[in-house]
C-alpha positions as CSV (number, residue, x, y, z in Angstrom):
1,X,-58.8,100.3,142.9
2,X,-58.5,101.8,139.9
3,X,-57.6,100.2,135.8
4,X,-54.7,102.2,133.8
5,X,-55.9,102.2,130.3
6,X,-53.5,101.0,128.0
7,X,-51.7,104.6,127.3
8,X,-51.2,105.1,130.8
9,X,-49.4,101.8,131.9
10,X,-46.4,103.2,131.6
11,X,-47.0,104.3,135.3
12,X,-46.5,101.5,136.8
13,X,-43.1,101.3,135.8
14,X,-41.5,102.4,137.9
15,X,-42.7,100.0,140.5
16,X,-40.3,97.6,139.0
17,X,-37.1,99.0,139.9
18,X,-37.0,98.0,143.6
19,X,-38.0,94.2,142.4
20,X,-37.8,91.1,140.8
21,X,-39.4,92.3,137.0
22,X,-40.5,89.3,135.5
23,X,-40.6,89.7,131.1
24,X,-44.5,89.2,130.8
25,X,-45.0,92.5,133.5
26,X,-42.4,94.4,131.7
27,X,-43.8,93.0,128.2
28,X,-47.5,94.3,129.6
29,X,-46.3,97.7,130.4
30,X,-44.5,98.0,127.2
31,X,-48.1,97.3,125.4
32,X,-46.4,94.2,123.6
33,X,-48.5,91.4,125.4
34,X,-52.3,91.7,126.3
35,X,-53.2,92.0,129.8
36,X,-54.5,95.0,132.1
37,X,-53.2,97.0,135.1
38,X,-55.3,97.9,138.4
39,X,-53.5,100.1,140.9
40,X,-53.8,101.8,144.0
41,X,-53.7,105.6,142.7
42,X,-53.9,106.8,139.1
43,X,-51.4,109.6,138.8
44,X,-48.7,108.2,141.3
45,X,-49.3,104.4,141.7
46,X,-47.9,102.5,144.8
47,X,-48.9,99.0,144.1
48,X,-50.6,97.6,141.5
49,X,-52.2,94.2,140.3
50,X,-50.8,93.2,136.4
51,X,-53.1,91.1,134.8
52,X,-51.9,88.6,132.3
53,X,-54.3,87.7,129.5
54,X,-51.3,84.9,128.1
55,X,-50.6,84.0,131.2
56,X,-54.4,83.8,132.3
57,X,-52.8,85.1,135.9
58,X,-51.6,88.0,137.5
59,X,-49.0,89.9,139.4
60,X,-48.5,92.2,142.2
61,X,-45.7,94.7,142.0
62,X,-44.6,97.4,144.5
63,X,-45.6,98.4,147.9
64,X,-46.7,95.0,149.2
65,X,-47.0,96.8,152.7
66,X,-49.7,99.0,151.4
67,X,-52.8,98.3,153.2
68,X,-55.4,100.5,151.1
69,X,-54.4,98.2,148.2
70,X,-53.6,94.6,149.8
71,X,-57.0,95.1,152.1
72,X,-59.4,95.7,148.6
73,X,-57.7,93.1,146.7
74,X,-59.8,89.6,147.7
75,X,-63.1,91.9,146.8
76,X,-61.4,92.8,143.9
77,X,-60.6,89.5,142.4
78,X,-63.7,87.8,143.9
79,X,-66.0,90.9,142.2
80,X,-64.4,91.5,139.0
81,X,-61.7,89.2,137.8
């Protein structure tokens, strides 16, 4: 699992355009709300998990079917959010 800093968020994108994009994701991405991004790969993400600061929740976006991400994510949350 790896956090996009803020000048990279624009990565995850493009896992929006097979889906439902909801305005606080996009509104993340676009650096115009507070929040943070984890995903599955840095360069090329599949999936990824959009925190909302706002919101105080989050979001998952993409791949749903990808087990590498979907298997680390109850750690995840449990560890560090």
């Amino acid at each position: 699992m790896y956090e996009l800093s803020r000048d990279l968020f624009y990565k995850a994108k493009s896992l929006l355009e097979n889906g439902h994009s909801h305005p606080e994701i996009v509104s993340i991405i676009e650096n115009n709300n507070p929040g943070w991004i984890f995903t599955d790969q840095l360069n090329s993400p599949k999936s990824a998990l959009v925190w909302s600061k706002g919101m105080e929740g989050f979001y998952l976006i993409g791949d749903h079917h990808n087990e590498a991400f979907t298997g680390q994510l109850h750690e995840f949350i449990t560890i560090h959010i």
